[in-house]
C-alpha positions in Angstrom: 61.1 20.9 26.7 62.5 17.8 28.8 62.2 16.1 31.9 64.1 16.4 35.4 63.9 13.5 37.4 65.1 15.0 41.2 65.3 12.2 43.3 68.2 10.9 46.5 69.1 7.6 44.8 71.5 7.1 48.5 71.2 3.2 48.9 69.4 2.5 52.2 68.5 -1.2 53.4 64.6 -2.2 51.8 65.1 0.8 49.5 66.2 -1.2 46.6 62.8 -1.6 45.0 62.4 2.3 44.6 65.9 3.0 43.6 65.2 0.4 40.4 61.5 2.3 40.2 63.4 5.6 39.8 65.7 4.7 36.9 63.5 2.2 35.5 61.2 6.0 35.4 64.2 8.0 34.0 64.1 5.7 31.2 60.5 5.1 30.4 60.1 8.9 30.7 63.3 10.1 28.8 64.4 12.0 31.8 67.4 13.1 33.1 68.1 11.7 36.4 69.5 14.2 39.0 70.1 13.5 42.6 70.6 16.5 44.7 73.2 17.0 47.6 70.7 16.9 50.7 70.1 19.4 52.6 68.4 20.7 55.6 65.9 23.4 55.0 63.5 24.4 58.0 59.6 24.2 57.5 59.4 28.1 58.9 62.8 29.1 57.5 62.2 32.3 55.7 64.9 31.4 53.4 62.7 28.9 52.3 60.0 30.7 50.1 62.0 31.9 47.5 62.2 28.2 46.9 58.7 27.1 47.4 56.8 30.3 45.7 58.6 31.2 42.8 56.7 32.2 39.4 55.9 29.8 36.6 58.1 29.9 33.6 55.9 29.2 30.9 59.0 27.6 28.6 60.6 25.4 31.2 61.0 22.1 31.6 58.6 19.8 33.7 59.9 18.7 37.0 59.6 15.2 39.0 60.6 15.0 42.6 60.4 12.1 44.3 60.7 11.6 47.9 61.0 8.6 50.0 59.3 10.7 53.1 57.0 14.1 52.8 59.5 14.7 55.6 62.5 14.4 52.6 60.5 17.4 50.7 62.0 20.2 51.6 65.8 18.8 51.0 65.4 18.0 47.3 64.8 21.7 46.6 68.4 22.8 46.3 69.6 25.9 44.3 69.8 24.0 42.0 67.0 22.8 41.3 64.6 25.6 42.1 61.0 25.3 41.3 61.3 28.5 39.6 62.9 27.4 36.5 60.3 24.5 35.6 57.3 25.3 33.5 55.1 22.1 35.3 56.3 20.7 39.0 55.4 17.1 40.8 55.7 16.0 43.6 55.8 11.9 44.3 55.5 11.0 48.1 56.4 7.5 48.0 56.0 6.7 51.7 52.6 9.3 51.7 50.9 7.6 54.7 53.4 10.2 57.1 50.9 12.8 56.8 51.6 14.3 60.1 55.2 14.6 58.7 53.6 16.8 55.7 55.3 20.5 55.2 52.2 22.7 55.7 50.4 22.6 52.6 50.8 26.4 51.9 54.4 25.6 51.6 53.7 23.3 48.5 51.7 25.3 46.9 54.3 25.5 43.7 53.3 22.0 43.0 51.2 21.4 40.0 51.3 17.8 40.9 51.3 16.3 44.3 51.3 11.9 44.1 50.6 9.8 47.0 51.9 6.0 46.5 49.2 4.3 49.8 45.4 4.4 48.1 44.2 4.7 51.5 45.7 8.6 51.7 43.6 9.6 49.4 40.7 11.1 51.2 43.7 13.4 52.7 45.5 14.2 49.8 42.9 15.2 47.9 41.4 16.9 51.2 44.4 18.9 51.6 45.6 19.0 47.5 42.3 18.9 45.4 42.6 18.2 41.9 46.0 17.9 42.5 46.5 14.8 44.1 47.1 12.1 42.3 47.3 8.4 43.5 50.4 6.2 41.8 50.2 3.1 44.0 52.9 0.6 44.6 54.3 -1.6 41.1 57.1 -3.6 40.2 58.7 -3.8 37.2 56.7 -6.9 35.6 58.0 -6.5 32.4 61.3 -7.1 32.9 62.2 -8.9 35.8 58.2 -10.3 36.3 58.3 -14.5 36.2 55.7 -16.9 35.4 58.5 -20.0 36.1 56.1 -23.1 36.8 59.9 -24.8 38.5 59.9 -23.3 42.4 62.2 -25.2 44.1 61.2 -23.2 47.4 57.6 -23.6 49.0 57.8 -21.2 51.3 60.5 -17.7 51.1 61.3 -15.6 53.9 62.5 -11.9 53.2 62.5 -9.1 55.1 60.4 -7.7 58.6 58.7 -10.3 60.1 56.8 -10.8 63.6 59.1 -12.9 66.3 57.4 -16.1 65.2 58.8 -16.2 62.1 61.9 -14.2 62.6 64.3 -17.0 63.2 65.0 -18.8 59.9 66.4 -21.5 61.6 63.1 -22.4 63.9 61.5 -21.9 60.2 63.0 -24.1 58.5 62.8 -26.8 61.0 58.6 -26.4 61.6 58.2 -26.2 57.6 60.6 -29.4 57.3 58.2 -31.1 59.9 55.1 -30.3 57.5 57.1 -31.2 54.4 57.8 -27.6 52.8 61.2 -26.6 51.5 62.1 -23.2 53.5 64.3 -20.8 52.3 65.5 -17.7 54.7 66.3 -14.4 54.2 67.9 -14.2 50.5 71.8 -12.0 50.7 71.9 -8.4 49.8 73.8 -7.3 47.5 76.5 -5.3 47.3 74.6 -2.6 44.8 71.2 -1.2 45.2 70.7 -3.3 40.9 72.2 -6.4 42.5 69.9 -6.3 45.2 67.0 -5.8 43.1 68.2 -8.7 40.7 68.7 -11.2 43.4 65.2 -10.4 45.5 63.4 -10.9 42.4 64.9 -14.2 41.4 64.2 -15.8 44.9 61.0 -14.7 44.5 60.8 -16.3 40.9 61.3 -19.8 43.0 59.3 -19.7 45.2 55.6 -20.3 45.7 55.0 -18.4 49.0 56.5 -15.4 50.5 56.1 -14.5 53.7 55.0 -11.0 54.5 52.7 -9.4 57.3 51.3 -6.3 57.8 53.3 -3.4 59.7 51.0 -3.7 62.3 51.8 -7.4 62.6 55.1 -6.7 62.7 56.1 -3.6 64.0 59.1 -1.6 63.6 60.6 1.8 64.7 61.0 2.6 61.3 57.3 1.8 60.2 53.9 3.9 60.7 52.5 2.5 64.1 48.6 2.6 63.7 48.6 2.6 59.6 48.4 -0.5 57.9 50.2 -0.7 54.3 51.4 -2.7 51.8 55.1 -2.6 50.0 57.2 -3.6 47.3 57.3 -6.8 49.0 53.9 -7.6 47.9 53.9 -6.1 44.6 57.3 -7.4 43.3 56.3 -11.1 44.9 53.3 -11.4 42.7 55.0 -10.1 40.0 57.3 -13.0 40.0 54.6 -15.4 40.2 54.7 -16.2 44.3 51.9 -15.8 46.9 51.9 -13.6 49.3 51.3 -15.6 53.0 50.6 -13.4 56.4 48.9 -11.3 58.6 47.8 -8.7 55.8 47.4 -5.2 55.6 43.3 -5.2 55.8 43.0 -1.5 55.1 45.3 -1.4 51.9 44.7 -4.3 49.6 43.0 -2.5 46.7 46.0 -3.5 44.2 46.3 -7.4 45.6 42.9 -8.0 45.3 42.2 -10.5 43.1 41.6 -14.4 44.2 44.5 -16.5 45.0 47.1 -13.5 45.3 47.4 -13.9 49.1 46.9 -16.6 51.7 45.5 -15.0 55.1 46.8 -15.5 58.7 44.0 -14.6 60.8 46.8 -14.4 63.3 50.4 -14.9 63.9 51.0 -18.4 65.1 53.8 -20.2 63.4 52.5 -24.0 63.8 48.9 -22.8 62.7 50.4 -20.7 59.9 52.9 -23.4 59.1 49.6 -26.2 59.0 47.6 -22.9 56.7 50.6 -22.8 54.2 51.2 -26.7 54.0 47.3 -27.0 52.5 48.0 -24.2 50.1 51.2 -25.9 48.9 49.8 -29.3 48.3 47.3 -27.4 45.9 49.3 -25.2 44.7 49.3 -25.4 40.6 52.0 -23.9 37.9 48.6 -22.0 37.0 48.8 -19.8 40.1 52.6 -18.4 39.1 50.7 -17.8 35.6 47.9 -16.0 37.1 49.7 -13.6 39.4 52.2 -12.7 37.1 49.5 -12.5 34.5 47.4 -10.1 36.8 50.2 -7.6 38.2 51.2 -7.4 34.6 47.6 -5.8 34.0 47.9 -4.2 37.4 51.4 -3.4 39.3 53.6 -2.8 36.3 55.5 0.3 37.2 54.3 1.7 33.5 51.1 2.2 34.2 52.0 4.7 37.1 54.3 6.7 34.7 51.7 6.7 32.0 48.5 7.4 34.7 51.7 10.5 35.2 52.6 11.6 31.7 48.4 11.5 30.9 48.4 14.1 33.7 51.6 16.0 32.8 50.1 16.2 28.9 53.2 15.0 28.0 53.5 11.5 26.3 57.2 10.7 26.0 58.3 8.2 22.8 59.9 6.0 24.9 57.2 5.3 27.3 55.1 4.8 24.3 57.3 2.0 23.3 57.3 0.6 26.7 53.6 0.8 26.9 54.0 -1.3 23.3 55.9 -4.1 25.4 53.9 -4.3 28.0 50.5 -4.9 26.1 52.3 -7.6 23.6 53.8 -8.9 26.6 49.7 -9.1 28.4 48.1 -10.8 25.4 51.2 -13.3 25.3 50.6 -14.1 28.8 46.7 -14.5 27.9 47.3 -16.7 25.0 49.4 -19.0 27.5 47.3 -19.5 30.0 
């Protein structure tokens, strides 16, 4: 019995973070890593069910799908990779707050497993899924590419979305200068989805604030309108050590939530923020980078999610065992140094 790891690994701007999750998964897991040609299959399309309801094979192999949107479902079942030869199928909705974007849920009723990444979905998911659901939240990979570096040349890092205040790096730069912080903007991307990953999570390793606001505070076309979330942003920030400065997400902060991981806007006003974040810096301490990194160790590693998973699955693979290994010697280091 082995493990299929279905998954579209198509590099998309911000999706970098998920891309490293999924083979940083395939790994930990011992899976094989597929990704499917994708296609367009129609909610209602009778041609569908043969996908959706097959019967369980007893002897199969277990299944992981993972989709960026419930909306991206329906594509990763190919002929290929129908349900019907898998003795154990899950289903990992990354961006899970689209609920209104959700196949019906008869049509997923061949999923042994259905995961929801937001921890404010759950009421839904497990209204809709029952003992079924299961809530991975957002991680990072700590272990690896985590930092506790007490040297951040950068006070305050700029990356990603942000409200028009703080949109133009150079009007940034010049208000932080004012107040005596060392602004960097935007970091490059780069030119793979690895490279990407790599170079987001060394700025972050030099810097002692990153900016990042809630969807709400800074809306997009691409983001959920009215639900309020957080994202690899937070998650791989504190992993490197940094502080995560904005308008937050007030309805999804259960991961974050321990003292001195963010720095609040109450609202979005670039000389007040500015003013907020020059305070913090001047009593900011090497201690905080050890403390984050520290806690989202314990907390956002990605390795906890796969075991929470393979504890569900009843399958324990050898490799995530040793990972698990790392990760605890790599904790009680970081304990014994702070």
């Amino acid at each position: 019995m082995a493990i299929q790891l279905i998954a579209n690994m198509t590099p998309v701007v911000g999706w970098s973070p998920v891309l490293h999750m999924i083979g940083l998964m395939a790994r930990c897991m011992g899976a094989r890593l597929h990704q499917p040609s994708v296609a367009r299959y129609s909610v209602a399309g009778r041609n569908l069910l043969p996908l959706l309801m097959p019967p369980r094979h007893g002897d199969g192999d277990i299944a992981i799908f993972i989709a960026r949107t419930p909306a991206e479902t329906l594509s990763l079942l190919t002929p290929r990779h129908r349900l019907a030869s898998y003795r154990l199928r899950v289903l990992w909705l990354i961006d899970s707050f689209w609920v209104d974007r959700l196949p019906p849920t008869d049509k997923l009723d061949a999923y042994d497993v259905i995961c929801f990444t937001r921890g404010g979905d759950r009421d839904f998911y497990e209204r809709e899924f029952g003992k079924r659901a299961l809530w991975l939240g957002w991680g990072s990979d700590v272990l690896d590419l985590g930092s506790a570096n007490a040297e951040r040349p950068v006070d305050v890092l700029r990356v990603g979305r942000q409200p028009p205040d703080w949109d133009n790096d150079v009007a940034s730069a010049a208000a932080c200068a004012a107040a005596g912080l060392r602004f960097a903007g935007r970091p490059p991307f780069g030119e793979t989805p690895e490279a990407q990953q790599a170079q987001i999570m060394s700025a972050y390793s030099d810097a002692k604030f990153v900016i990042a606001h809630s969807n709400l505070a800074a809306p997009a076309p691409y983001v959920h309108p009215s639900v309020e979330y957080i994202t690899a942003r937070w998650t791989d920030a504190l992993a490197c050590g940094a502080v995560v400065a904005g308008s937050q997400p007030q309805g999804d902060l259960e991961l974050v939530d321990w003292p001195g991981a963010l720095l609040d806007f109450p609202r979005i006003d670039r000389a007040e923020n500015v003013a907020r974040l020059a305070e913090a810096a001047a009593a900011w301490t090497p201690e905080t980078a050890r403390r984050n990194h520290l806690e989202a160790l314990k907390r956002l590693d990605w390795r906890w999610r796969f075991e929470t998973l393979a504890q569900r699955m009843g399958m324990y693979p050898p490799a995530l065992a040793s990972e698990m290994t790392r990760l605890h010697a790599a904790i009680a280091a970081a304990e014994s140094g702070c």
